[in-house]
N, C-alpha and C positions, 0 to 999 in steps of 0.2 A: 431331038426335042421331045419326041414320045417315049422315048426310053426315062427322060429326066423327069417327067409329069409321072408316070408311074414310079418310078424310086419317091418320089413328092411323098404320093399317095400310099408307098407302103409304108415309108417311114410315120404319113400319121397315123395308120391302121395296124402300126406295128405297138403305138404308143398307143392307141387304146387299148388294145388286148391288155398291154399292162397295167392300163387304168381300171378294169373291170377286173383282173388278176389280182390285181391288190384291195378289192372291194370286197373280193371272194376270200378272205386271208380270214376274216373273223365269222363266216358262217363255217371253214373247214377248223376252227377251233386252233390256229394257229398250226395250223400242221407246218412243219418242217418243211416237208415236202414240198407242198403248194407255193410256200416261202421262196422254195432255190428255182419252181417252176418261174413265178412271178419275176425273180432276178434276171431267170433266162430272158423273160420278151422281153426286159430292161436293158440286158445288153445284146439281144438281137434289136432293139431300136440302135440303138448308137451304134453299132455293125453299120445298118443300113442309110445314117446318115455318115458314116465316112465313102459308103461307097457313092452316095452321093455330091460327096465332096470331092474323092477319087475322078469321077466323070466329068467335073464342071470344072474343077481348078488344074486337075494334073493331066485332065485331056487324053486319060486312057480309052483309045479306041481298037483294042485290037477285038480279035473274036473271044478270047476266053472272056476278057472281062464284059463283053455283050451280056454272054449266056450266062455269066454268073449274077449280074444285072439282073435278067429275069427270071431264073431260079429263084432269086431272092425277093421277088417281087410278089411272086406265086407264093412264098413260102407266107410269105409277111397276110397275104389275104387268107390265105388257110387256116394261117394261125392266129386271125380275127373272129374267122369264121366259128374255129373249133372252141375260142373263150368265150363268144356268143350264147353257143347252145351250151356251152358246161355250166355257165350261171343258170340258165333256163332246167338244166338239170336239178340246180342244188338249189333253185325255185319251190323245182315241182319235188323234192326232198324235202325240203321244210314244210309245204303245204299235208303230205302225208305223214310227214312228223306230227304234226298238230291237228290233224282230222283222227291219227290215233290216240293223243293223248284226250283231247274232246271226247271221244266213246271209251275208253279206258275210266274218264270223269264219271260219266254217264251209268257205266255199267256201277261203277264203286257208286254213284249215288244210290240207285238201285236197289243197291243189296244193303247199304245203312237205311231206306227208307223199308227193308222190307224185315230187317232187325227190328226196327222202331216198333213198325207193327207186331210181330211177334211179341216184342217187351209187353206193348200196352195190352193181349190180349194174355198173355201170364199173369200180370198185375192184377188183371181184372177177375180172371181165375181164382187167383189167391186172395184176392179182398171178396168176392162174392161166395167163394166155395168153401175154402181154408178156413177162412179168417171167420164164419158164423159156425163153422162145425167147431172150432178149438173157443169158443164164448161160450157156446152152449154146454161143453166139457166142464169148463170151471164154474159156470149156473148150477150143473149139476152134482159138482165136487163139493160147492160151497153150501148145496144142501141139503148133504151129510150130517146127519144129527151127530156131532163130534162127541159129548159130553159122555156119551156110553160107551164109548172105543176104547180100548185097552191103550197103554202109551204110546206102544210099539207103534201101534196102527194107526195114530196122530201124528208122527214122525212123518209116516210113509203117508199121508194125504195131504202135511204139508207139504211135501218135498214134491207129490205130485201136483199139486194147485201151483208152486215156481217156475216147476220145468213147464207148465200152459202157459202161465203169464212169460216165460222166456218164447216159447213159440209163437203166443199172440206176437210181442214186441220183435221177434225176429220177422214174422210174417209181417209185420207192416214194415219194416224197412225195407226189407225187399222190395217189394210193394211199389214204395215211392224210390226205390234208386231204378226198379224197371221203368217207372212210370213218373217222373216228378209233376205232379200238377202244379206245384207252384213254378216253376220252369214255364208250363202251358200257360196260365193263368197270368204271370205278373214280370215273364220277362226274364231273358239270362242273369244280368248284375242279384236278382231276389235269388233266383234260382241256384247259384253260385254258394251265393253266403250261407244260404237255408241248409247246404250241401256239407259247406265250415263244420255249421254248428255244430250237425248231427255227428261226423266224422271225428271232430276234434275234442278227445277228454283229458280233463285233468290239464288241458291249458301245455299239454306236449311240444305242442308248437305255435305259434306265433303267425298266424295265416291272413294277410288283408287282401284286400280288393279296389283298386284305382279305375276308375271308368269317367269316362263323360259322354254317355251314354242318357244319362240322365231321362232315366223312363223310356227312351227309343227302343221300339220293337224292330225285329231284324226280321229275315224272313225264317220261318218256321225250321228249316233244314239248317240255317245257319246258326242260330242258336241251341240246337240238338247237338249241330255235331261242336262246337265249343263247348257247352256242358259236359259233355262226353269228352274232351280232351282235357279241360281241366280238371275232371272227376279222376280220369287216368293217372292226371301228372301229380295230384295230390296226392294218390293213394300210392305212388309212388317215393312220394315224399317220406310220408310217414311210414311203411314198410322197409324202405332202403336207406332212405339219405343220411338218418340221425341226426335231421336237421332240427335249429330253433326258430330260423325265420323263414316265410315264404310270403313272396305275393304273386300276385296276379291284376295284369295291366290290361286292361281294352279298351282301345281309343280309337275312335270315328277321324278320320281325315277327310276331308272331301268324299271323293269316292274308295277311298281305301279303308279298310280296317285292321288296324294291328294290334295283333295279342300277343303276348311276353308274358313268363313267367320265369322263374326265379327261386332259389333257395342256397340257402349256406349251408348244403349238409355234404359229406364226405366224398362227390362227385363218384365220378366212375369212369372205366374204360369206354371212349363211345366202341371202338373193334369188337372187347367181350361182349358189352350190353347187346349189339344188334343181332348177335349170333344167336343169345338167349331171350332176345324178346323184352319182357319187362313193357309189355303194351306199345313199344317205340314203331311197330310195324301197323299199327291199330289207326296210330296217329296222324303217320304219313298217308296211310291211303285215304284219311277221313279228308286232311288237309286239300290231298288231291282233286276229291269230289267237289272240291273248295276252287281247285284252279288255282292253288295258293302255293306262295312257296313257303320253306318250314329250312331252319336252322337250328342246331342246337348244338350247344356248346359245354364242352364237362372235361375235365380231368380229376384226377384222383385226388382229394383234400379239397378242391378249389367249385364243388357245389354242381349245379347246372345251371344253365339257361335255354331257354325257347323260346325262340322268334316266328313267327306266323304272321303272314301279309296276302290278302286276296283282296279282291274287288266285292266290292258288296249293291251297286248299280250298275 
């Protein structure tokens, strides 16, 4: 009777193992392995319910099948025991998976929150330092009594009063791609478009903007690093793709936010692009600092896409 209460109990303890075996199936990513393991307690259960059947119906009592009885009995609790602590294993696995990616976040936030900084104290360099020494150049170019210069020498001060107004105008762009204050001031969706403008001549490409965001501010780091990805992905656009359309999507969902972008230009190898960059490494780790995950989709003739989903509460 004690021999039959214990077969009981290892066949249900044989059948948990397998119940927690095959829980464990999608944290080991489908391992094979795991898989023909999982099969194992599956049919070490049904083992142990024939031998239970063996003992009750067919009234095998000699000595082997005793000891093979509680061989199997032993076996069945050990191998409770041991699928117990191996989820408790691939537990405390996941927890240090995700206490890494948390400070891998953390550190990547870091270092874009200490890029920012750098940007805006260059910015502020070049607009406070630069930007009054090259006005005061062309104040003092323009007043040059021109009227008694030989030809030659009208050529050559105008040519040097263009190349200052090219330096002014190049210093203030600078300027504001280090530092957008309309970005600070009014908000990603402004900050975006303001970006269009500047960026797009001659009407090369065809670039909109979809949001229903409608005036919603984000928190400061999230909006920094979306301008900065979609600043990437544009100029990516127009340096590579040969594209005529693009846009760019950001939509509020509850507490999720999703951003997508899009263009119809000559796509690309995703294999080659990663090898050589092309900003795609810039993007990911910006996403990361996000907690977000990031798709992107390209083949050759058939354009890109990017998909970006984090939490934003």
């Amino acid at each position: 009777m004690i021999l039959q209460v214990s077969i009981i109990i290892s066949v249900i303890l044989q059948f948990a193992a397998f119940v927690i075996a095959i829980k464990l199936i999608s944290k080991t990513k489908f391992n094979i392995a795991w898989i023909s393991i999982s099969v194992g307690f599956l049919l070490m259960a049904l083992r142990r319910l024939n031998d239970l059947y063996t003992l009750i119906y067919l009234k095998d009592n000699s000595m082997q099948a005793y000891i093979g009885s509680w061989i199997a009995v032993v076996i069945s609790i050990t191998m409770f025991i041991a699928s117990f602590y191996i989820r408790k294993i691939f537990d405390l696995i996941n927890k240090l998976s995700e206490f890494r990616k948390q400070n891998e976040a953390k550190v990547i936030t870091a270092i874009i929150s200490t890029e920012e900084k750098e940007r805006k104290h260059f910015a502020k360099e070049l607009h406070d330092g630069l930007g009054p020494v090259l006005s005061s150049a062309k104040m003092s170019i323009s007043a040059i009594e021109k009227s008694n210069l030989e030809e030659r020498n009208k050529i050559i001060l105008g040519k040097t009063e263009m190349a200052i107004d090219s330096a002014i105008a190049t210093t203030k762009e600078i300027s504001y791609y280090l530092n957008p204050h309309i970005l600070e001031f009014y908000g990603l969706e402004k900050g975006i478009k303001n970006f269009i403008r500047n960026v797009v001549v001659n009407n090369q490409v065809s670039i909109t903007i979809d949001t229903n965001l409608n005036g919603l501010r984000l928190l400061n780091n999230i909006e920094v690093i979306l301008y900065r990805i979609s600043c990437e992905l544009i100029n990516n656009t127009l340096k590579h793709a040969s594209a005529t359309n693009a846009n760019v999507k950001i939509m509020v969902k509850g507490c999720d936010l999703i951003f997508a972008y899009e263009d119809n230009g000559v796509g690309f190898d995703m294999d080659a692009v990663l090898d050589k960059g092309m900003g795609l490494t810039n993007i990911h780790s910006r996403v990361q600092a996000l907690n977000g995950k990031i798709e992107i989709k390209s083949s050759k003739g058939k354009g890109v896409c990017v998909l970006i989903e984090f939490k934003i509460k």
